[in-house]
OpenMM code with the backbone's topology and positions (N, CA, C; nanometers):
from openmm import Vec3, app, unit

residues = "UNK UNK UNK UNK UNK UNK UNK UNK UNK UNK UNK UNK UNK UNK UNK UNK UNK UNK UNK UNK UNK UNK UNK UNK UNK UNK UNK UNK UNK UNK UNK UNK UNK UNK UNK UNK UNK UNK UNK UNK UNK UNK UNK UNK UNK UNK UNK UNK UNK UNK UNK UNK UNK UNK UNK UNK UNK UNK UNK UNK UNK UNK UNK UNK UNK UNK UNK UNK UNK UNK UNK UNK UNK UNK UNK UNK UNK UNK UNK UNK UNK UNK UNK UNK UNK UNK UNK UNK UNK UNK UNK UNK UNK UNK UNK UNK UNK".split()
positions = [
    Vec3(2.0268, 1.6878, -1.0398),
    Vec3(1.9458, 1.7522, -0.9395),
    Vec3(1.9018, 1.6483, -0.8365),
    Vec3(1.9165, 1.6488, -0.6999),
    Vec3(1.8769, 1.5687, -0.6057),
    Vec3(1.7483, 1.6037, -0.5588),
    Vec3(1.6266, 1.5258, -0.5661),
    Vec3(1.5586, 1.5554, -0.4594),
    Vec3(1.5228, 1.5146, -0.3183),
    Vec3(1.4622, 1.6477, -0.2740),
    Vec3(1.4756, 1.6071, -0.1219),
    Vec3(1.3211, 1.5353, -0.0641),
    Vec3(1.2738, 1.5448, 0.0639),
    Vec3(1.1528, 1.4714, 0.0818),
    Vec3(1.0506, 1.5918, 0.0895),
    Vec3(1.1483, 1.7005, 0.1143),
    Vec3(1.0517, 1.8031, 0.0752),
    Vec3(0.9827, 1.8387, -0.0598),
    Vec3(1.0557, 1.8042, -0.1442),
    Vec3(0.9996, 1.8073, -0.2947),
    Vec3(0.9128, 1.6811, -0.3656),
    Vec3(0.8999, 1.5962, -0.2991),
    Vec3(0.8309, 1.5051, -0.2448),
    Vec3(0.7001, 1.4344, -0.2098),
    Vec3(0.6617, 1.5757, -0.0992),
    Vec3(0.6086, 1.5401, -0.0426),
    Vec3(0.4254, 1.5600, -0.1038),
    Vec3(0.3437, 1.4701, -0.0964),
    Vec3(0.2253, 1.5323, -0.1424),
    Vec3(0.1003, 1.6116, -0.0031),
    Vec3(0.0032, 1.6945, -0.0869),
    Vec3(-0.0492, 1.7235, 0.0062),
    Vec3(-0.1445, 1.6282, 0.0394),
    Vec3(-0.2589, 1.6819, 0.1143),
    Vec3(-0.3451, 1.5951, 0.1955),
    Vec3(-0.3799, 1.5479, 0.0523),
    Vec3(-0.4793, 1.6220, 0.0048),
    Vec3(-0.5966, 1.5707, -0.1042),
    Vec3(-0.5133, 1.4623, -0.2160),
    Vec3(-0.4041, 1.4626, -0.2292),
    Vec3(-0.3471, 1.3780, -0.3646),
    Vec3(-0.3082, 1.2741, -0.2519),
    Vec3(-0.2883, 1.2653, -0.1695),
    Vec3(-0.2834, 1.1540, -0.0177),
    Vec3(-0.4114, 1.0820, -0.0527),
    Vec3(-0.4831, 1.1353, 0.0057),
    Vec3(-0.5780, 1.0548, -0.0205),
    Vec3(-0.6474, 1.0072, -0.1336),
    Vec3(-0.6489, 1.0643, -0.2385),
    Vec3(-0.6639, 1.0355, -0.3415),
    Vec3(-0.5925, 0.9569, -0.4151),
    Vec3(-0.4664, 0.9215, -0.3782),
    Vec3(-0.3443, 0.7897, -0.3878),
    Vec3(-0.4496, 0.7043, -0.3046),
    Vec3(-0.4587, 0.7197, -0.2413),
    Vec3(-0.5114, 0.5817, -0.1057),
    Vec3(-0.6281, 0.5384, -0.2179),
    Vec3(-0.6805, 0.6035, -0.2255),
    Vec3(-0.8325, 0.5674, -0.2685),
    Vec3(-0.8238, 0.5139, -0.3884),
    Vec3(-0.7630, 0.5447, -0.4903),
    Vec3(-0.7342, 0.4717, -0.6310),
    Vec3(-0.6532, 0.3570, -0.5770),
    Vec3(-0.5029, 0.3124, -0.4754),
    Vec3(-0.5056, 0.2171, -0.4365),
    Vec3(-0.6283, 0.1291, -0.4212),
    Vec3(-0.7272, 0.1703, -0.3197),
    Vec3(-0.8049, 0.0746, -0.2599),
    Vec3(-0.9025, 0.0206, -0.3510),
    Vec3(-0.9174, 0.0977, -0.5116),
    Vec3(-1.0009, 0.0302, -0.6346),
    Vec3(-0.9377, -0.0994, -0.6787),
    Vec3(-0.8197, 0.0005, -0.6735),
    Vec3(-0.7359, -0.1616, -0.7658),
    Vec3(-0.7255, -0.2322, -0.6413),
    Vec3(-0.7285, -0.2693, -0.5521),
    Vec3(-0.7623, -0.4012, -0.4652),
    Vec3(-0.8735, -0.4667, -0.4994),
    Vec3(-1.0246, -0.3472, -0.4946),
    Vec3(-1.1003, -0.4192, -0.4987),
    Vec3(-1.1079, -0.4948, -0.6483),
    Vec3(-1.0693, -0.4633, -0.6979),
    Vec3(-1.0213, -0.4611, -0.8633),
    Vec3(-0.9799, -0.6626, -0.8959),
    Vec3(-0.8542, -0.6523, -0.7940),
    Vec3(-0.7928, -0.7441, -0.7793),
    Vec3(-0.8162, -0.8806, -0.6454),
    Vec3(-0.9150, -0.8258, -0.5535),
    Vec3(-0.9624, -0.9603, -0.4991),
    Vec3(-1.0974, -1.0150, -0.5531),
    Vec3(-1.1959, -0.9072, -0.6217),
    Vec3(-1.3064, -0.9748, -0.7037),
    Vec3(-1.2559, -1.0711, -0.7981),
    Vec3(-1.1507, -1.0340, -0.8664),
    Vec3(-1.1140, -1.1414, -0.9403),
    Vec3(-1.0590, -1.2808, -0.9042),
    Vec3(-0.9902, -1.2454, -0.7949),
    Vec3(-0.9331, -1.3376, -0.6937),
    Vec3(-1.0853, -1.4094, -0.6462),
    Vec3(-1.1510, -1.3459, -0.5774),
    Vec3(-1.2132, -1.3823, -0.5199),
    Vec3(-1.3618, -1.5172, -0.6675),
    Vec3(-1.3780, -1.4475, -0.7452),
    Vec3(-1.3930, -1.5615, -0.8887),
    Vec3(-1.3502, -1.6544, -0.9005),
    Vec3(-1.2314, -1.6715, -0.9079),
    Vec3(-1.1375, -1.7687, -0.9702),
    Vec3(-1.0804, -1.8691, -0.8298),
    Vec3(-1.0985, -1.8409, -0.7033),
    Vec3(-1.1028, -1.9379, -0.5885),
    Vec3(-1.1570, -2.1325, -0.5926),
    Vec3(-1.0274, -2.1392, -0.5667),
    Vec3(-1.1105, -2.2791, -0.6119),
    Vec3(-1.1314, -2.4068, -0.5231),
    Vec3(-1.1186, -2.3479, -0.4082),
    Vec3(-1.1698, -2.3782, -0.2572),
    Vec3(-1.2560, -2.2545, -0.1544),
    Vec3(-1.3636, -2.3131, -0.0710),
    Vec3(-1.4310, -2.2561, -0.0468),
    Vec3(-1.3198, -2.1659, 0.0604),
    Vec3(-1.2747, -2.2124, 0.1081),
    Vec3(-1.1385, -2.1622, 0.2399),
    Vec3(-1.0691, -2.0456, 0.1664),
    Vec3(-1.0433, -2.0770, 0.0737),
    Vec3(-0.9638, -1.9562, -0.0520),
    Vec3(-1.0881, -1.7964, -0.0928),
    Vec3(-1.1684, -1.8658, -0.1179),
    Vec3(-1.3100, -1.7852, -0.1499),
    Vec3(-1.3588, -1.7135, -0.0029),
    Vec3(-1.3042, -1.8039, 0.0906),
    Vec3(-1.3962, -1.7285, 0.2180),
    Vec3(-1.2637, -1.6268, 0.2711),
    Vec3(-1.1554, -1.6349, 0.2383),
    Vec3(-1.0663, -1.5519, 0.2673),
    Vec3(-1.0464, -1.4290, 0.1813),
    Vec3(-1.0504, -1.4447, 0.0461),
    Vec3(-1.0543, -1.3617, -0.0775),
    Vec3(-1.2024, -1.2614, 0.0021),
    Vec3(-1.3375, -1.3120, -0.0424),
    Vec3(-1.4339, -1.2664, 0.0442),
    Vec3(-1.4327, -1.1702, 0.1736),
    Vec3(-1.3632, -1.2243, 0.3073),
    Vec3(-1.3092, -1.1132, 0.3903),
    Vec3(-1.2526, -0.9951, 0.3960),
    Vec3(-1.1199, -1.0085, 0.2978),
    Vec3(-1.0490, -0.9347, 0.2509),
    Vec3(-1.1188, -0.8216, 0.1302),
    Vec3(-1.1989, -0.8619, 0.0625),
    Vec3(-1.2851, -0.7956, -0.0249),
    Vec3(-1.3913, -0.6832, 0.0201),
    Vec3(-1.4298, -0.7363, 0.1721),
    Vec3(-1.5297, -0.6429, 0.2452),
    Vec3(-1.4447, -0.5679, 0.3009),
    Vec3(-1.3419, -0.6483, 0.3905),
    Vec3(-1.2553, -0.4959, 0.4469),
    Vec3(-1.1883, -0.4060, 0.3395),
    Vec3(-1.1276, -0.3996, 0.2283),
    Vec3(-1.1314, -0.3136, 0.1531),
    Vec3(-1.2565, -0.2153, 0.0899),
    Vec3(-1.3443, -0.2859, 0.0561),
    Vec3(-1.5313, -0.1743, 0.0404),
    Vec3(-1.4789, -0.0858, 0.1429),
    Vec3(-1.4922, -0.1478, 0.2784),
    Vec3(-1.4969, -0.0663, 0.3967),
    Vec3(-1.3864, 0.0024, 0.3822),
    Vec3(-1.2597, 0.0086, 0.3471),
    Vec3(-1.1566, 0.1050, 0.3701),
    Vec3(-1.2248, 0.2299, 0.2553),
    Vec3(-1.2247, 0.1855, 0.1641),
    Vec3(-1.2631, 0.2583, 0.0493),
    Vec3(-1.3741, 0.3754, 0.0739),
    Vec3(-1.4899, 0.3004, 0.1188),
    Vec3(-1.5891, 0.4267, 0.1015),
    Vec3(-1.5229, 0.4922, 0.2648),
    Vec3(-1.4416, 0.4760, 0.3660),
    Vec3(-1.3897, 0.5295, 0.4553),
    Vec3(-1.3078, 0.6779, 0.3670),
    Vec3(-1.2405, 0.6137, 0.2665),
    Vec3(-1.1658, 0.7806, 0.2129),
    Vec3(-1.2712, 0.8232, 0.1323),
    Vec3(-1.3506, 0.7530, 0.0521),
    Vec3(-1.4275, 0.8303, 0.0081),
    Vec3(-1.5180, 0.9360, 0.0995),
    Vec3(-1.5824, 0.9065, 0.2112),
    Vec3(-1.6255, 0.9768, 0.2984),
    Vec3(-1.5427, 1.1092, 0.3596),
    Vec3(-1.4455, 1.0324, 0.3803),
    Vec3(-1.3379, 1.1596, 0.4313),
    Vec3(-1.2546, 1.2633, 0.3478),
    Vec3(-1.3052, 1.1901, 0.2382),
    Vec3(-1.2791, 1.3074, 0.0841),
    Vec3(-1.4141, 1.4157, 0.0493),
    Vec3(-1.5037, 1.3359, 0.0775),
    Vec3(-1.6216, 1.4340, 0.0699),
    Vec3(-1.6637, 1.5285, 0.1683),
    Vec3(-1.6285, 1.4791, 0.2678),
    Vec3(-1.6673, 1.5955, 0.3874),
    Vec3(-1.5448, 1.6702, 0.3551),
    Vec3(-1.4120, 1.6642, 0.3214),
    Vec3(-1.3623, 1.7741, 0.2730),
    Vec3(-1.3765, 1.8658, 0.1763),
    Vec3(-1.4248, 1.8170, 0.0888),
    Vec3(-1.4470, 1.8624, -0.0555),
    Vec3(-1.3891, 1.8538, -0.1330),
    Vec3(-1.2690, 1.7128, -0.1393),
    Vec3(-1.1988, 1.7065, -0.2416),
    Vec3(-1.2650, 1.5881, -0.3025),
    Vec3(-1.3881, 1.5721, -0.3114),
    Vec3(-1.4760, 1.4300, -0.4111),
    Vec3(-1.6193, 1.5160, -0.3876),
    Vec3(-1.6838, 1.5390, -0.5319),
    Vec3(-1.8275, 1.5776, -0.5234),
    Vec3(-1.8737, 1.5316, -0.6168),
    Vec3(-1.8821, 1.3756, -0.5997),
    Vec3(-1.9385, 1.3362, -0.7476),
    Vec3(-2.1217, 1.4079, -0.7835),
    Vec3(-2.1004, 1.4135, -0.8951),
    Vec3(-2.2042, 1.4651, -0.9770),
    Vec3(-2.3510, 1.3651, -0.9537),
    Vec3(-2.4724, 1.4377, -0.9147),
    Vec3(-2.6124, 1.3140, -0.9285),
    Vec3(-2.6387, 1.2869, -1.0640),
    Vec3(-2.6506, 1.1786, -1.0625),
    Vec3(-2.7194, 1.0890, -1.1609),
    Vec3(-2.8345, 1.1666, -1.2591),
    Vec3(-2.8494, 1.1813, -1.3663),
    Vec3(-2.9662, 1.2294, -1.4109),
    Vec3(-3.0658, 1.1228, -1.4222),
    Vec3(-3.1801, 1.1141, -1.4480),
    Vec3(-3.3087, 1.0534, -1.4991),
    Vec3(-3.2811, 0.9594, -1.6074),
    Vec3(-3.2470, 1.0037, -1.6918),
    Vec3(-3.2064, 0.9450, -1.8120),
    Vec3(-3.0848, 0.8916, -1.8466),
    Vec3(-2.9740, 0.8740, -1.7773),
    Vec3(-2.8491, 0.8447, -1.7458),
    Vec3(-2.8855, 0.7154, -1.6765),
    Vec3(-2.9534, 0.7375, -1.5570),
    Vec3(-2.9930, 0.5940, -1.4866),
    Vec3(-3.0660, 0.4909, -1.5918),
    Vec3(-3.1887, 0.5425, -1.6300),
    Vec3(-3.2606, 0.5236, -1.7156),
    Vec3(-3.1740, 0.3820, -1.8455),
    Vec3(-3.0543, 0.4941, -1.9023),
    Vec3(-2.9699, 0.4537, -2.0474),
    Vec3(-2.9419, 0.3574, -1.9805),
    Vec3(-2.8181, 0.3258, -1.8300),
    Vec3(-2.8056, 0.2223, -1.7642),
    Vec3(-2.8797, 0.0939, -1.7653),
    Vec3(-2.9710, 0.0775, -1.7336),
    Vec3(-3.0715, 0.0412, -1.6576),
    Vec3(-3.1310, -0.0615, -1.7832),
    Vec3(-3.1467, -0.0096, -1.9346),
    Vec3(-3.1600, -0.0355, -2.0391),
    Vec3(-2.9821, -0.1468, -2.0555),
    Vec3(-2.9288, -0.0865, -2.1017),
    Vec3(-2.7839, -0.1639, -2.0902),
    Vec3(-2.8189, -0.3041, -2.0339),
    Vec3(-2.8174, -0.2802, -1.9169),
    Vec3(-2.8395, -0.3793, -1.8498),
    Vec3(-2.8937, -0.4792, -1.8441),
    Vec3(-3.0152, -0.4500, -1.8584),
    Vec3(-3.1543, -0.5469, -1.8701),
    Vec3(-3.1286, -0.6207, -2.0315),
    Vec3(-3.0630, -0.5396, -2.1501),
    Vec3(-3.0694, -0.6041, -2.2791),
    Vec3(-2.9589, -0.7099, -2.2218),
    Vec3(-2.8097, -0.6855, -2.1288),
    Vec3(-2.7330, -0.7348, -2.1455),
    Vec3(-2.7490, -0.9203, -2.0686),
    Vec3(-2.8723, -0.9168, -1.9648),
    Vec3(-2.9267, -0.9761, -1.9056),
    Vec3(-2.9950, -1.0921, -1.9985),
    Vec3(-3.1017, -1.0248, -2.0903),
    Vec3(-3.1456, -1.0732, -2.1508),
    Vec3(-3.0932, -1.1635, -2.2381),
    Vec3(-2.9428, -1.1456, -2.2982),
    Vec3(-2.8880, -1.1964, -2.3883),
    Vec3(-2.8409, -1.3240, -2.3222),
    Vec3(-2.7851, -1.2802, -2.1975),
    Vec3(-2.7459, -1.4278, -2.1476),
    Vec3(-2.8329, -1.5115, -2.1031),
    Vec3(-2.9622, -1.5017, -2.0655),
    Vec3(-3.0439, -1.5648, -2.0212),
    Vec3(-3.0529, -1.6524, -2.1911),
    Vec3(-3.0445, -1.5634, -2.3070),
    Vec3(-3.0924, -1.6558, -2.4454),
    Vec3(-2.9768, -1.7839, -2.4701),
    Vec3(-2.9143, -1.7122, -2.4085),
    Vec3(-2.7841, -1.8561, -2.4034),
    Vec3(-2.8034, -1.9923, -2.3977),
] * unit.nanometer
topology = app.Topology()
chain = topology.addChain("A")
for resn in residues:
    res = topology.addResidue(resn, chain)
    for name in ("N", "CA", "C"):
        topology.addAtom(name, app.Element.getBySymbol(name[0]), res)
């Protein structure tokens, strides 16, 4: 069976929603980059590149939400809360270091 580009092709929302899982794993992959730099010139470039991706990112995210294909869910009280706990123990531990 051959396919054509018509069978292919995706619509808008999985478009962008490709883009946007792209643009995680960037940020994914210059934070780490951007860590492990081992000149400031390397770090200040990793760094650049790290903000203009944020910025691409919440760009589809925005333009996913005013469509309505992203409605993430609010936060509950206690969800932030459980977080927030996480956190602070996980803080704590390294500070005992």
């Amino acid at each position: 069976m051959k396919l054509t580009k018509m069978d292919c092709t995706l619509n808008e929302r999985d478009t962008l929603q490709d883009m946007l899982e792209s643009e995680k794993q960037l940020m994914e992959i210059y934070t780490t980059a951007l860590f492990e730099g081992s000149t400031k010139s390397v770090r200040k470039n990793f760094s650049t590149n790290l903000l203009g991706v944020a910025e691409n990112q919440f760009c589809l995210f925005t333009q996913m939400q005013s469509r309505g294909y992203y409605e993430p869910q609010p936060a509950k009280k206690a969800m932030i809360d459980e977080a927030n706990n996480t956190y602070k123990k996980q803080k704590n531990q390294l500070k005992a270091k």
